[in-house]
C-alpha positions, 0 to 999 in steps of 0.5 A: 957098484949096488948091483941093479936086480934084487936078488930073487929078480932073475928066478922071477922073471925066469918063472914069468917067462916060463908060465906064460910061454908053456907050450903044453898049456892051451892058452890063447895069445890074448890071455898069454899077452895079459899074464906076461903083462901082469906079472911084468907088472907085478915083478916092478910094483905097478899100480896099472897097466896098459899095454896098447898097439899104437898108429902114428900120424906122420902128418902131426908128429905126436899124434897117436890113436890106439888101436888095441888095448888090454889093461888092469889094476884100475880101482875103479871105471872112473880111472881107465875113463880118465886116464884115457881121456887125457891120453887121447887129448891132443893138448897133452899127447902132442905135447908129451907123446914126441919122444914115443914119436920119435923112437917109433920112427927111428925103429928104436925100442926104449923104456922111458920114465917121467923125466924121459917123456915130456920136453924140456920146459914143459915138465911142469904142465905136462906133469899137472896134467897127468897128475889129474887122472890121480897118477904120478910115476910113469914107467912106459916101454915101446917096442916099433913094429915099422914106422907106422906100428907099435907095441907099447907099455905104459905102467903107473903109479897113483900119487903119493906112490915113489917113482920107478927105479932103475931096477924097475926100468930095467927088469921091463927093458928086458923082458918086454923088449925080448918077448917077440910073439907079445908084440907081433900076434894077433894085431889088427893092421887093417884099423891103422888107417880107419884109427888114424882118420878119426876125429878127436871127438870121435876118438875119445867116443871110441876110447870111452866106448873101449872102457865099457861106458854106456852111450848115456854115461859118454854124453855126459862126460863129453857135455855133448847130447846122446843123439850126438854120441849115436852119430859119432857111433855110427861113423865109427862103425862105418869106419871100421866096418862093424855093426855092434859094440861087441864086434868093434870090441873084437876088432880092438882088443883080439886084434881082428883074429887071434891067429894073424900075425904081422910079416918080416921086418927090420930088427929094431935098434935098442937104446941102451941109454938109462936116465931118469 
């Protein structure tokens, strides 16, 4: 049987864990998060990476709203732009999103490539739709915090690049699956409800306003007027109870403080099934 690691993957790895978790560095949270995500990137040859907290809707199943985000390896501002906008849509993540629904109410952490994700009969479509954000291959990782919460990774290939392997799936089952305080500081759950609440215009404001987009630059990928995207602002910040871009920035990305953690809950299940 071809074993699954390369043959240097567990020094790799090894090495990953060790720089990010050295108690001697003085490195916050945020940036340890970003360099154990980078290098996990790195060790499976992702193009992308987006590691989020994500709320569900219980009322729609497949309904999910970010609540933090921290990625990179984009080309340019246009690919976050569209990518997002696409994993905001309710077409697609209700259509494609019902398995990261399903393993996050059943407190299971899994890893999932294309085949995995989207439902039987809808590969085609759903596929054709992601292929539009100039990706293809999918690696994506969820690890639930409750019913509610969870921690998830998603890396990507653009088109033309060759799918992710069992290799790959594995060395990012292992890691992000084990690494406790990734998940579990400096979140925010005070925004679930505020996140979950939002409509769907707003919520594409929020994520292209979270990418850096001016209020100008929203309207017109919207095809909505400026005027518009202020009123949507404004019941954002109302939402969540800033008075700036910078703090909802904060809100988002540090997770309300650095030092707040998440209290006790039941250890999730492991699903140790690999297909795809």
């Amino acid at each position: 049987m071809k074993p699954v690691f390369e043959s240097d993957d567990l020094e790799r790895i090894l090495k990953l864990l060790n720089d990010t978790t050295d108690p001697t560095q003085a490195v916050s949270i945020a940036d340890r998060r970003r360099m154990l995500i980078q290098g996990l990137a790195g060790l499976v040859d992702a193009d992308v990476w987006i590691w989020s907290s994500t709320v569900a809707n219980h009322e729609i199943p497949g309904d999910f709203m970010t609540t933090c985000v921290v990625d990179g390896g984009w080309k340019s501002a246009d690919e976050p732009a569209r990518v997002y906008e696409i994993l905001s849509s309710p077409e697609f993540g209700r259509r494609a999103m019902g398995k990261l629904y399903d393993a996050m109410a059943a407190g299971r952490r899994c890893t999932f490539v294309n085949g995995d994700i989207f439902p039987a009969g809808e590969e085609q479509r759903c596929t054709e739709i992601w292929r539009t954000t100039g990706f293809e291959h999918v690696l994506l990782a969820t690890y639930p915090i409750d019913r509610d919460f969870s921690s998830n990774l998603g890396l990507h290939r653009r088109i033309g690049r060759p799918p992710f392997s069992l290799r790959d799936r594995t060395i990012v089952q292992t890691v992000y699956g084990q690494v406790e305080w990734l998940h579990r500081s400096a979140l925010n759950e005070s925004v679930r409800e505020a996140a979950i609440a939002l409509t769907p215009r707003e919520r594409q404001t929020l994520i292209y306003l979270l990418s850096g987009h001016s209020q100008r630059s929203i309207a017109e990928r919207m095809g909505i007027s400026p005027h518009t995207v202020n009123d949507y602002l404004k019941q954002i910040h109302k939402r969540f109870g800033v008075k700036s871009r910078a703090e909802l920035q904060a809100h988002f990305f540090l997770g309300g403080t650095s030092d707040e953690r998440l209290g006790p809950r039941r250890p999730p299940e492991v699903n140790t099934e690999q297909s795809g």
